[in-house]
C-alpha angles and dihedrals in degrees: 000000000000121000127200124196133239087242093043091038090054092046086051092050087049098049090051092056094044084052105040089247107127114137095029123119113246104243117217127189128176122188121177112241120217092270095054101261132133114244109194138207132191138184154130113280125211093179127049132182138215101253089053113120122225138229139171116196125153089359084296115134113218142191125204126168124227090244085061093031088091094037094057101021102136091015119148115202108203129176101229138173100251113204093272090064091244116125116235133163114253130195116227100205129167090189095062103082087217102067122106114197105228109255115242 
């Protein structure tokens, strides 16, 4: 299961108007670098195959392929203020060795 945020599911929402995409599935795609770690990838698709799983979260529609399905099972993608002050989506995965859950 993948879980999206209000804050990320209303950024989403957002990027698809700015791009004349409504309507379109979010694409996500996970791969494991070298080190162990989860790079991620994530747009609107305007194809979609068989094999694509299917999630609804938020009100967000969103493809994963089965190769990805093991990499982001349980992430939560959140919009969230960095430290630079800038907003940027983050993924909350317990399968990438590299995260961290925030203490408190």
């Amino acid at each position: 299961m993948i879980t999206v945020t209000q804050e990320a599911a209303r950024q989403i929402r957002e990027s698809a108007r700015q791009g004349n995409a409504e309507g379109l599935p979010l694409r996500i795609a996970a791969q494991r670098e070298d080190d162990g770690a989860i790079h991620y990838a994530m747009g609107f698709a305007d194809d979609e195959h068989e094999e694509d799983l299917h999630f609804n979260s938020e009100g967000v529609e969103i493809l994963v392929s089965p190769l990805s399905l093991h990499l982001l099972d349980n992430t939560i993608i959140d919009f969230v203020e960095l430290d630079s002050g800038e907003k940027n989506f983050i993924f909350k995965n317990p399968n990438d060795p590299h995260y961290r859950p925030a203490s408190g």
